[in-house]
ROGU-685097 format. One line per 2 residues: number of its first residue (from 1); for each residue x, y, z of N, C-alpha, C. Coordinates in pm, whole numbers. Example, Ala and Ser with C-alpha at 12.3 -4.5 7.8 and 13.67 -1.06 7.14 Angstrom:
# residues 2
1) 1319,-569,780,1230,-450,780,1320,-330,780  1285,-225,708,1367,-106,714,1290,3,787
END
This chain:
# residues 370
1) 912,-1614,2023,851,-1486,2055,916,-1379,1972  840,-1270,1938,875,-1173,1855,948,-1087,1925
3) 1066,-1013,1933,1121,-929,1975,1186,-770,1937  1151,-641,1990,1188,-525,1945,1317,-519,1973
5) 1363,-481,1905,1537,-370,1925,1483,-246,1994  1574,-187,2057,1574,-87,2111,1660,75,2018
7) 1637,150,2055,1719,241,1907,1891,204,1931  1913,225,2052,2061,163,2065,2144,90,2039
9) 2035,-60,2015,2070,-159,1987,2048,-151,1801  1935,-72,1755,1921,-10,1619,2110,13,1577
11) 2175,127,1685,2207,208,1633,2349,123,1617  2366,-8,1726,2477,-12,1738,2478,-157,1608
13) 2329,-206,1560,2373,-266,1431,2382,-191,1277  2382,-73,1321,2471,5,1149,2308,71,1082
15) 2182,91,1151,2054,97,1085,2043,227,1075  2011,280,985,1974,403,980,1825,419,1042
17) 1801,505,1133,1702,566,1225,1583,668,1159  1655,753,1060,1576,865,1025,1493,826,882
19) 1413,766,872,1384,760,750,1237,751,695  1219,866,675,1027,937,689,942,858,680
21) 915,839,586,798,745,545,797,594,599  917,521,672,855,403,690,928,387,868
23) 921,522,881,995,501,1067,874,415,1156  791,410,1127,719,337,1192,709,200,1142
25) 758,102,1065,833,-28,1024,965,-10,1085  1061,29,1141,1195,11,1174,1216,7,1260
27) 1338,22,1350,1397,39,1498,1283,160,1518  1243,264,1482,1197,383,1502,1095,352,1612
29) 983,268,1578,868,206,1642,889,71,1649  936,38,1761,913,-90,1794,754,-100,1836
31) 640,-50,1912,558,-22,1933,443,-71,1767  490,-10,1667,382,-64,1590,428,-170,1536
33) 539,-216,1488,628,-328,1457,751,-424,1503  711,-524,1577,843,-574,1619,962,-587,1514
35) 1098,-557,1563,1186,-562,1410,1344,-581,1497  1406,-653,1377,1578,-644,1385,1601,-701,1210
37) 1712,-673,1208,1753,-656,1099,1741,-820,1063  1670,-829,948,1638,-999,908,1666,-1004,765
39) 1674,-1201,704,1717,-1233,547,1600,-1257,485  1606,-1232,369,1498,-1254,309,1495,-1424,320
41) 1407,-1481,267,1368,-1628,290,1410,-1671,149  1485,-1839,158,1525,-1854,26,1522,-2014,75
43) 1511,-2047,-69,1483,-2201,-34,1580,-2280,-151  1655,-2394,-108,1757,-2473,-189,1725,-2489,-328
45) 1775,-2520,-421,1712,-2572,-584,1728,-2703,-582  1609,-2757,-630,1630,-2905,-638,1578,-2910,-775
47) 1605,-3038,-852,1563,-3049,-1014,1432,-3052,-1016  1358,-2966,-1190,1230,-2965,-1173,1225,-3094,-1197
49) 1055,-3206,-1150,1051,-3293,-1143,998,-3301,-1316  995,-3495,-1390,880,-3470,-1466,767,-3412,-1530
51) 767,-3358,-1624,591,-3329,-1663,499,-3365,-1596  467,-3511,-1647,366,-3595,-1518,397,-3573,-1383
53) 465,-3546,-1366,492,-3513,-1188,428,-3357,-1120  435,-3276,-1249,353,-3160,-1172,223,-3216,-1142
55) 189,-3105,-1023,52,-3116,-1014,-72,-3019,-1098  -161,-3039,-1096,-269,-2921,-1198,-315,-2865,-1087
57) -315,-2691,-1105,-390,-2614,-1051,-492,-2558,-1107  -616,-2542,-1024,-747,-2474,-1090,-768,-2331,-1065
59) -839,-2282,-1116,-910,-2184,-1076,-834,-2057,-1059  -722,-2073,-1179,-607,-1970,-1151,-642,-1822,-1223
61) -613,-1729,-1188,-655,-1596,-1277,-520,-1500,-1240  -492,-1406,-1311,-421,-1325,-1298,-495,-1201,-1272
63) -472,-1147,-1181,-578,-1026,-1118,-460,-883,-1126  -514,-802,-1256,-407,-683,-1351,-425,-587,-1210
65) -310,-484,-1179,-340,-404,-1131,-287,-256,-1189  -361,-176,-1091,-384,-16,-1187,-251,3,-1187
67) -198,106,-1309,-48,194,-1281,-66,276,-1221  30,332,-1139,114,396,-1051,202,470,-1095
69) 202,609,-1078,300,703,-1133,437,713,-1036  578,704,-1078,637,714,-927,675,894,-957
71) 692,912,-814,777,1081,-816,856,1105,-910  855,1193,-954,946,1306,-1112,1043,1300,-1012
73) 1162,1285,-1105,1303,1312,-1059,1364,1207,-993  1306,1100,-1029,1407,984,-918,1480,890,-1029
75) 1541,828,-957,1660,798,-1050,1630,621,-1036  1524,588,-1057,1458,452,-1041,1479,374,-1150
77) 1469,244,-1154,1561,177,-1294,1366,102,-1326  1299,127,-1275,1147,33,-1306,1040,184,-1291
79) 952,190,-1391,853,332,-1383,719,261,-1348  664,307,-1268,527,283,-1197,487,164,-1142
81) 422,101,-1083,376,-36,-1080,377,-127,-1178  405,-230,-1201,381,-340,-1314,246,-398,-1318
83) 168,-369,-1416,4,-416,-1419,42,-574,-1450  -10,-664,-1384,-31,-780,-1372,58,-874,-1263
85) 153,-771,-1214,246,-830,-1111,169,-746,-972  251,-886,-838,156,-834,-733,150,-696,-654
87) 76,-592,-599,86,-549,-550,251,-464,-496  301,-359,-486,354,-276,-435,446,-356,-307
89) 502,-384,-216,511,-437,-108,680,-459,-80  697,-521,72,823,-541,114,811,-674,173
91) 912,-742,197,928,-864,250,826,-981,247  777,-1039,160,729,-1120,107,817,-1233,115
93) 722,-1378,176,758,-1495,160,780,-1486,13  922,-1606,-41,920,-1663,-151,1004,-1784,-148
95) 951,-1866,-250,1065,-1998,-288,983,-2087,-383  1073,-2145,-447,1082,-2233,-538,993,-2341,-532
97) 876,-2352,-595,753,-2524,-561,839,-2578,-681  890,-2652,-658,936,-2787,-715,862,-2864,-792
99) 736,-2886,-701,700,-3010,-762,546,-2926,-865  543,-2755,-867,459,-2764,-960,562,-2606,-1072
101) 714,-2660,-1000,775,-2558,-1107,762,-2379,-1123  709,-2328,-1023,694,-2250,-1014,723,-2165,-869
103) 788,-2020,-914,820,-1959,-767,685,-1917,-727  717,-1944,-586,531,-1897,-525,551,-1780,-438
105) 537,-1682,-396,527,-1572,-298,386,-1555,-207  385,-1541,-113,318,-1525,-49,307,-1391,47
107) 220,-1320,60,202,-1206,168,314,-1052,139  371,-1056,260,413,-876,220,389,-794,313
109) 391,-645,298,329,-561,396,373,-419,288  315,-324,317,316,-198,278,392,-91,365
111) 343,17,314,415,136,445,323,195,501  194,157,495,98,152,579,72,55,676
113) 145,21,694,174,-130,787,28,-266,771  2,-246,638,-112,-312,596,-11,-445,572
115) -14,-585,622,-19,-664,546,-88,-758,478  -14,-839,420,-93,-884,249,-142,-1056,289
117) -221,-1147,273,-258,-1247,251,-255,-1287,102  -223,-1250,18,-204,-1348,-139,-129,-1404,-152
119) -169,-1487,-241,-74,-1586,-301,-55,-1570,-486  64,-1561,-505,102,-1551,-661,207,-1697,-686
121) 199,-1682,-827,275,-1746,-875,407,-1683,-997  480,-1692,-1019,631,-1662,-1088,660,-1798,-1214
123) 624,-1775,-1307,645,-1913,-1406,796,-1859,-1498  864,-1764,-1458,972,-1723,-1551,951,-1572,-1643
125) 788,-1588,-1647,752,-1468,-1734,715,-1414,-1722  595,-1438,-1616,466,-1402,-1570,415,-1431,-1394
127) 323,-1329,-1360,283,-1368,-1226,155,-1390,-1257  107,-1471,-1168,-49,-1528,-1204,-86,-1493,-1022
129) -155,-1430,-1003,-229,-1461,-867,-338,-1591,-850  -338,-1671,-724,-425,-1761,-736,-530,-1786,-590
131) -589,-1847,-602,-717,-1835,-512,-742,-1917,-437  -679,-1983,-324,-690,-2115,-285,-824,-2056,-160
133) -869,-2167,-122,-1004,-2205,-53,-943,-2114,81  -866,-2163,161,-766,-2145,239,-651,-2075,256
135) -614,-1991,358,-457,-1901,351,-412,-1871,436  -261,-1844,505,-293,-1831,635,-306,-1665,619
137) -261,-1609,732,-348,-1455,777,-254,-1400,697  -307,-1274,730,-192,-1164,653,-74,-1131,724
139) 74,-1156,640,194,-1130,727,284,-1094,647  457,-1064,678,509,-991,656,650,-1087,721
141) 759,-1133,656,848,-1115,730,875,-1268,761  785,-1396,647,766,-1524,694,885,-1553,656
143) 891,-1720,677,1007,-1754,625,944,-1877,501  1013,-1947,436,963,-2042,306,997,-2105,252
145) 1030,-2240,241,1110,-2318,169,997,-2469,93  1102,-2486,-11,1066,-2595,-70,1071,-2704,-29
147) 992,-2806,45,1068,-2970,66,1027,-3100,-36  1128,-3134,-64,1143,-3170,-210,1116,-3381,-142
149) 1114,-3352,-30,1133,-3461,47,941,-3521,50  866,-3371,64,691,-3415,56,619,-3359,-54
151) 746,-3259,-160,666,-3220,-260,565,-3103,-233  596,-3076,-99,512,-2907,-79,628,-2854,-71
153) 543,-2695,8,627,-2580,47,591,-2544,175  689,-2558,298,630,-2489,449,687,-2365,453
155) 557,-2265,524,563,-2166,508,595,-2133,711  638,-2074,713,659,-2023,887,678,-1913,1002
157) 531,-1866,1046,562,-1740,1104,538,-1584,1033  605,-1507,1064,625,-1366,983,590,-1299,1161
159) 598,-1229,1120,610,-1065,1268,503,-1123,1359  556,-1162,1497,448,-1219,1592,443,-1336,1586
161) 390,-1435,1460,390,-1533,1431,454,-1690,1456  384,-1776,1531,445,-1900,1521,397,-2000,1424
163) 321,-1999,1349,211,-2139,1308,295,-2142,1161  258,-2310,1101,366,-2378,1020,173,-2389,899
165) 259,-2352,797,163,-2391,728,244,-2451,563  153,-2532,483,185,-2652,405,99,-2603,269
167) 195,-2557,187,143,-2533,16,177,-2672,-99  38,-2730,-110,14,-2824,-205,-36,-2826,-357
169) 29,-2727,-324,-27,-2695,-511,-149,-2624,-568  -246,-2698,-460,-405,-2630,-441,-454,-2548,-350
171) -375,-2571,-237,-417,-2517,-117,-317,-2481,-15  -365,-2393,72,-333,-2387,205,-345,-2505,313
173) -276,-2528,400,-327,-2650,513,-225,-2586,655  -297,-2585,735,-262,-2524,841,-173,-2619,943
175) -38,-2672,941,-16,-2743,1029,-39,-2832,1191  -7,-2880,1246,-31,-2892,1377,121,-2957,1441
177) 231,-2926,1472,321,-3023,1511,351,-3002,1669  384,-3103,1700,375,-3148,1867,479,-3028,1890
179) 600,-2963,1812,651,-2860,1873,647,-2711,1775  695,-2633,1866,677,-2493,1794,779,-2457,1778
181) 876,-2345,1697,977,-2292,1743,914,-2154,1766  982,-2094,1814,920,-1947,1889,959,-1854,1734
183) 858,-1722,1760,855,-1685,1641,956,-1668,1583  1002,-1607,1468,1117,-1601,1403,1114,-1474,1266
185) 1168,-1381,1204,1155,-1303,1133,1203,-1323,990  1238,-1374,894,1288,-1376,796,1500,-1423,815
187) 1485,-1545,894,1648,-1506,944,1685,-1628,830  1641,-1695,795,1692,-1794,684,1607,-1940,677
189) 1562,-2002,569,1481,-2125,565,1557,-2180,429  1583,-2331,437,1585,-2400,319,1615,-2536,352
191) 1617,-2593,223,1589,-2784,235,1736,-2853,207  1785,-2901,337,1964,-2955,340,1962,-3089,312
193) 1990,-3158,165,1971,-3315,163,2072,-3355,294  2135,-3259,406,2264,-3366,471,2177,-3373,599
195) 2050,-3350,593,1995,-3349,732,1847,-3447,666  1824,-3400,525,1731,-3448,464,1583,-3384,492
197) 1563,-3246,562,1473,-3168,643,1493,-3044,559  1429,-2961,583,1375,-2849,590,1492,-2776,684
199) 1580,-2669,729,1654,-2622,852,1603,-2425,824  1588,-2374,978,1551,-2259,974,1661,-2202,1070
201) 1735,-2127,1004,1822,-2056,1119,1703,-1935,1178  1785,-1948,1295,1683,-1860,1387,1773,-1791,1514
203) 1813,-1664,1491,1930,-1570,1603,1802,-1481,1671  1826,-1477,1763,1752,-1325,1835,1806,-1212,1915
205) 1972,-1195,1882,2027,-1071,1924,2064,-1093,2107  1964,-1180,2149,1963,-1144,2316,2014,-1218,2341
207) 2010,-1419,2292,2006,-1544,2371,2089,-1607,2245  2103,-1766,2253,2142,-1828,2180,2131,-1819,2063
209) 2220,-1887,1941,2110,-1943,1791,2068,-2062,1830  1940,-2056,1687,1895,-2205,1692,1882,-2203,1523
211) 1865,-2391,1543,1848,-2446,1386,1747,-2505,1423  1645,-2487,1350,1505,-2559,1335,1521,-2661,1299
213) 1451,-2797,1242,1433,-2851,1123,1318,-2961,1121  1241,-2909,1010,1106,-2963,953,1115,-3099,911
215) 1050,-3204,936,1089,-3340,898,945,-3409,792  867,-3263,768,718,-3279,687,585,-3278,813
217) 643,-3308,929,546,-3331,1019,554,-3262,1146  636,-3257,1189,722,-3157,1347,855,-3081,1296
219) 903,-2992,1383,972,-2911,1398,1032,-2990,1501  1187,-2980,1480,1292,-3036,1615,1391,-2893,1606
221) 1441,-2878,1701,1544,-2769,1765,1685,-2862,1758  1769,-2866,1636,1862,-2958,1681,1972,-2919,1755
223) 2041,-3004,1815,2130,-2950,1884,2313,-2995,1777  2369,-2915,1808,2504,-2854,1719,2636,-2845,1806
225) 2699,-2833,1767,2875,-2802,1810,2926,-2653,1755  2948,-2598,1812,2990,-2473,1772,2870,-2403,1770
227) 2906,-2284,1695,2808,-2185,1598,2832,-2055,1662  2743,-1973,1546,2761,-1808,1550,2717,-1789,1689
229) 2806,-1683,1745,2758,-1604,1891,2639,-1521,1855  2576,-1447,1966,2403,-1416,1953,2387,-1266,1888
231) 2543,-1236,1881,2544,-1106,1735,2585,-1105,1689  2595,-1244,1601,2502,-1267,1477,2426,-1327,1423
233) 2267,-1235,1448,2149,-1240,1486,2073,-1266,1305  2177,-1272,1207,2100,-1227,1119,2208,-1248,1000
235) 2133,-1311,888,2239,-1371,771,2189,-1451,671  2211,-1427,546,2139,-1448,410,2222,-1647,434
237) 2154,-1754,429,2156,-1875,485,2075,-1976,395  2191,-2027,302,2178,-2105,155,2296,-2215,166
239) 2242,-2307,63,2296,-2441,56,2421,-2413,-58  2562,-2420,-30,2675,-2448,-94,2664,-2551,-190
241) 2619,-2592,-332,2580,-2686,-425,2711,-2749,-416  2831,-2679,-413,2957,-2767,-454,2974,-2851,-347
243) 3003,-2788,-208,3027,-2858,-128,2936,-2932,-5  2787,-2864,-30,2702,-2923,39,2672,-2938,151
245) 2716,-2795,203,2702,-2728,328,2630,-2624,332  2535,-2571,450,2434,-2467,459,2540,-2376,516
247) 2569,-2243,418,2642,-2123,419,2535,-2027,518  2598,-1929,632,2505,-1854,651,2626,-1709,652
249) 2614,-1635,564,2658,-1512,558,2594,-1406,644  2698,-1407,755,2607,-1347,894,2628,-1185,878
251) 2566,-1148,945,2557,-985,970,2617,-987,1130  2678,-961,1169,2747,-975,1312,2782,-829,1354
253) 2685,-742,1478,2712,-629,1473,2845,-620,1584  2903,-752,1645,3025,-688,1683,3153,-722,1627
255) 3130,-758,1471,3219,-749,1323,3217,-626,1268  3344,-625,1238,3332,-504,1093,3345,-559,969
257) 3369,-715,942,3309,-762,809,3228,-870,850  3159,-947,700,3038,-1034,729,3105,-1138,776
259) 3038,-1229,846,3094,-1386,890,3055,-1484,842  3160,-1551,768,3087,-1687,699,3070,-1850,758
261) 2999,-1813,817,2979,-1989,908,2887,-2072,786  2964,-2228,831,2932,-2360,764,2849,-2452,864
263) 2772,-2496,853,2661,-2593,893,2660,-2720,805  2705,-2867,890,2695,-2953,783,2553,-3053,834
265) 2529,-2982,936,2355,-3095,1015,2424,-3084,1152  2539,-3115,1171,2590,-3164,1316,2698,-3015,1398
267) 2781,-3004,1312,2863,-2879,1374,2861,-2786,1269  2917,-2650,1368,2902,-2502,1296,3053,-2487,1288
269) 3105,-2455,1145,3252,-2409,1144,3279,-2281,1092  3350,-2150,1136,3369,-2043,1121,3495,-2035,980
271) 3457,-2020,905,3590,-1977,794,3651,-1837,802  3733,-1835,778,3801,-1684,755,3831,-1619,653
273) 3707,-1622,536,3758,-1619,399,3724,-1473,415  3737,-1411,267,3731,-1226,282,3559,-1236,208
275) 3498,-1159,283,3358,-1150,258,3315,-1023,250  3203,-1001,187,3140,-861,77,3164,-792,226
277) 3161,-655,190,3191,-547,274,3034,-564,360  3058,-533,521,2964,-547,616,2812,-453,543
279) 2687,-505,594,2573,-474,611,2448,-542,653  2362,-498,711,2261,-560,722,2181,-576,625
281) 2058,-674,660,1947,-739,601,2022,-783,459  2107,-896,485,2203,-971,394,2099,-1086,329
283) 2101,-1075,207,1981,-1200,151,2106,-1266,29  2045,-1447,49,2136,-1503,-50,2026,-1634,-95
285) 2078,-1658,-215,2023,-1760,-283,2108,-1890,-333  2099,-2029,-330,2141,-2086,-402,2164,-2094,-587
287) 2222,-2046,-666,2197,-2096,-825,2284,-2187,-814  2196,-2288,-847,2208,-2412,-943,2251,-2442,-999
289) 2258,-2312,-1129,2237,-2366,-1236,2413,-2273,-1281  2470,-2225,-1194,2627,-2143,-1204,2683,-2216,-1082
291) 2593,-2319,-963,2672,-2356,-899,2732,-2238,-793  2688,-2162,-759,2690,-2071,-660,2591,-2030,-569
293) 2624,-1943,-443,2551,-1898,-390,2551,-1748,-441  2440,-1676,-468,2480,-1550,-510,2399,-1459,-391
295) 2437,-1340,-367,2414,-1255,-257,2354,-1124,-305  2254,-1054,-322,2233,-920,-380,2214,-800,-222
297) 2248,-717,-237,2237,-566,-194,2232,-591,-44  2155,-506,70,2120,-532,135,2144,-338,239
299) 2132,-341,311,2129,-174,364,2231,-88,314  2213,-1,207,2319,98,175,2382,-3,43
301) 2368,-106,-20,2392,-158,-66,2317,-197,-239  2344,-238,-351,2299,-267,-472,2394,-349,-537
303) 2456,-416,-467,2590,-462,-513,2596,-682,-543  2621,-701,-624,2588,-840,-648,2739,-957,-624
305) 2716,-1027,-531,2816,-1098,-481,2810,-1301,-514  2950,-1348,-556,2905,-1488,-541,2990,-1563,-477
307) 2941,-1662,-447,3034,-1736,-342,3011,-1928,-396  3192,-1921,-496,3199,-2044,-558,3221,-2205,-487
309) 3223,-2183,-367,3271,-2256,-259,3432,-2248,-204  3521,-2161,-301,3602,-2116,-227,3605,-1966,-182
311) 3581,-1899,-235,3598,-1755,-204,3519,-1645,-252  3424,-1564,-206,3302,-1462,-260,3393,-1383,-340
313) 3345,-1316,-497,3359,-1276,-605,3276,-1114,-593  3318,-1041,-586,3201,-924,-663,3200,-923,-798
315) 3047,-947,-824,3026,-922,-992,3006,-798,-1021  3013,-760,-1179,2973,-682,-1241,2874,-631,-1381
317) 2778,-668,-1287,2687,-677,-1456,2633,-556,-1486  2618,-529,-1633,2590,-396,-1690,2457,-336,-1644
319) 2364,-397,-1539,2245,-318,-1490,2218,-399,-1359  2183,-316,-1264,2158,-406,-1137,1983,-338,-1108
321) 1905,-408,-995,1850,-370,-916,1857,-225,-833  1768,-105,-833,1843,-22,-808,1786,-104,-649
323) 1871,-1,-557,1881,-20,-393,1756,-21,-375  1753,-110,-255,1605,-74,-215,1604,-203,-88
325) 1681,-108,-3,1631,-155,172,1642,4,248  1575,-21,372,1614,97,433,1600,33,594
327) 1514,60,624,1523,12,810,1461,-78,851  1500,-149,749,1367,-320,723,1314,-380,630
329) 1247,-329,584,1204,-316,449,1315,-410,366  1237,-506,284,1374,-575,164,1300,-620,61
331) 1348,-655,-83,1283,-707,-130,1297,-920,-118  1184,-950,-215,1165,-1108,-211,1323,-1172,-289
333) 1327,-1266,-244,1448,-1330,-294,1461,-1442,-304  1454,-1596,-446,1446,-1678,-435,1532,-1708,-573
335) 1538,-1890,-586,1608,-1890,-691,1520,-2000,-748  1510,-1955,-895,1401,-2009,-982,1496,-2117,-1062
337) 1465,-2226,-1011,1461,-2360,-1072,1474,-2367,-1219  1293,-2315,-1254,1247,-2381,-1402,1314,-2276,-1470
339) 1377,-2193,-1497,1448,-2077,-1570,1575,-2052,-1552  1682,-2129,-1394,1748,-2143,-1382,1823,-1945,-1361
341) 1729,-1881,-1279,1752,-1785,-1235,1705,-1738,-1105  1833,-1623,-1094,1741,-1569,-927,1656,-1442,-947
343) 1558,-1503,-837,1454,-1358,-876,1406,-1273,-758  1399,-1191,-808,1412,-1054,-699,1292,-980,-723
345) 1206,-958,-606,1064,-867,-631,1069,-801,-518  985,-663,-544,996,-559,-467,1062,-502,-365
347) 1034,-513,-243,1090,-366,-166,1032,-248,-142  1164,-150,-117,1098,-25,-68,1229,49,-148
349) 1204,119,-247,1296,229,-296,1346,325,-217  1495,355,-213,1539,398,-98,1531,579,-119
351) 1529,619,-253,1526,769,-274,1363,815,-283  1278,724,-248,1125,795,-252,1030,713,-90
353) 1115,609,-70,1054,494,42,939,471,22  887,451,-107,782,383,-181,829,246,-212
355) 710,163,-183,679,43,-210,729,23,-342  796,-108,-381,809,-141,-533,763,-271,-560
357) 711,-293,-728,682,-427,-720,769,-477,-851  905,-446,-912,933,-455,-1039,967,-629,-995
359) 1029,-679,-1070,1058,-771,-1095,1205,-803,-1182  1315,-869,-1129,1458,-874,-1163,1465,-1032,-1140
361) 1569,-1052,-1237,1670,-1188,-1263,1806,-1190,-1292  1855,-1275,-1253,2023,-1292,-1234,2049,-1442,-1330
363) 2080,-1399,-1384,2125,-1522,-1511,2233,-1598,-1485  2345,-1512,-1367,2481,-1529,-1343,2572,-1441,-1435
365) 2555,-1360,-1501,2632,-1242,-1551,2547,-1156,-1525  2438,-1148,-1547,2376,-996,-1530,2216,-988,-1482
367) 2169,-902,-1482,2074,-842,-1377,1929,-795,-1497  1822,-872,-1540,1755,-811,-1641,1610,-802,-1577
369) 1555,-649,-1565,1421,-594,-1567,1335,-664,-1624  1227,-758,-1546,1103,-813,-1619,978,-743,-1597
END
């Protein structure tokens, strides 16, 4: 079930309250939007498969869109909309299709509280929008991972939302599994070879955590030893390549720094290592291809973090992402396989609280505008 924060409970996880243009997305209005501070969705890297192993998609087009002037005087690192990339938007499903090599995004929402039903594609260079027969509704806030185990992508939920749906390259397919997990907001999804599933962390501030996990066909609730207490509701939640444990870099509002809990399938172990300075809506990605988990920005934040399996690093690369969260609002966050980068799309710019749709990559030294 979807659940509001209350402003109190807003206030007492670090959220800023006042913020014009999108108070009705935040703690502000629970009423038009259910909300707590959530991760963007990120899904494990697994090797691209074969040539022959992709699948062919039809009927693909790239659908250009108009430019967009942004406000004189802002100190924005991307100018207007990008014609041929998707739509303007915040929190968009994303992750890695494996088996046709390409990052896929799905949905979104605006600051009109419009959300989005498309589907795009991310080949390294380019976004292609595509047209499947089938989709699920318009949402905001899903979660998304790759399973490298059936060669799709399950998609799960977004604001309100319970239903599991299955990207095959061609299409949409609407799940059916004997169980549900209750809705869930963007709190973490990806594919753990130590469970061999799909796992969805899932906190709700009030009650327990839970770990999902997708087996291609049902959803099971597994049961664990340990784990994070119920504030911390919320945490960027990626696969450790070195050591092969699901990291969840928690947001814990009765911490004053982040908490780094380990998940190996069976028990939750708390480390005490020194972790990026506290904030919400914490998003992290696996790279692959540096062998890290890397961490970008997150409320009040623009700041790029990695975590080698012993100890998180702040980087410094000569251009970042400018900021862009505010009381919910985040941008997409996944890590691209076939290019062996992480990629970062839109948001909400924090000095105009306009929608963005630029497009960024992390090479592992630095941060480059596509």
């Amino acid at each position: 079930m979807s659940r509001s924060l209350s402003l109190s409970a807003c206030a007492r996880a670090g959220l800023p309250l006042a913020v014009a243009a999108l108070a009705t997305t935040g703690c502000a209005s629970g009423a038009a939007q259910s909300f707590r501070p959530v991760a963007a969705v990120r899904s494990a890297p697994t090797a691209a498969p074969p040539a022959s192993a992709a699948r062919t998609v039809t009927g693909v087009e790239a659908t250009p869109l108009p430019a967009a002037t942004r406000p004189a005087g802002t100190a924005a690192t991307d100018q207007g909309a990008r014609a041929g990339a998707p739509g303007p938007r915040f929190s968009p499903a994303m992750a890695y299709d494996g088996a046709d090599r390409y990052v896929l995004l799905f949905g979104g929402e605006t600051t009109r509280l419009t959300r989005l039903g498309d589907t795009w594609t991310w080949d390294g260079h380019r976004w292609t929008q595509l047209h499947p027969a089938h989709s699920p509704s318009p949402r905001a806030w899903a979660e998304m991972a790759y399973d490298p185990s059936h060669h799709d992508v399950v998609l799960f939920g977004g604001t309100g939302l319970a239903d599991t749906w299955i990207w095959n390259g061609i299409d949409w397919t609407q799940a059916t599994p004997a169980f549900t997990p209750s809705s869930t907001q963007e709190e973490g999804m990806t594919y753990f070879s130590g469970t061999g599933t799909v796992l969805m962390y899932s906190g709700n501030f009030m009650g327990p955590n839970h770990v999902y996990s997708w087996d291609g066909a049902n959803w099971a609730d597994l049961p664990f030893a340990g784990g994070p207490p119920p504030s911390a509701f919320q945490g960027g939640f990626s696969v450790d390549p070195t050591r092969q444990v699901v990291v969840l870099l928690a947001y814990d509002v009765n911490q004053k720094a982040l908490q780094h809990w380990e998940f190996d399938g069976r028990t939750w172990t708390h480390r005490g290592v020194a972790t990026p300075p506290s904030r919400s809506l914490v998003q992290t990605a696996t790279d692959a291809q540096t062998g890290t988990i890397v961490m970008f920005g997150g409320v009040g934040h623009r700041d790029t973090w990695t975590w080698d399996g012993v100890r998180w690093a702040q980087q410094n690369p000569q251009r970042s992402p400018s900021e862009r969260s505010s009381t919910g609002p985040m941008p997409g966050m996944t890590y691209d396989s076939g290019s062996g980068e992480v990629v970062v799309f839109g948001g909400v710019d924090v000095q105009t609280n306009v929608p963005l749709n630029d497009t960024w990559t992390w090479n592992g030294e630095n941060w480059k505008s596509r």
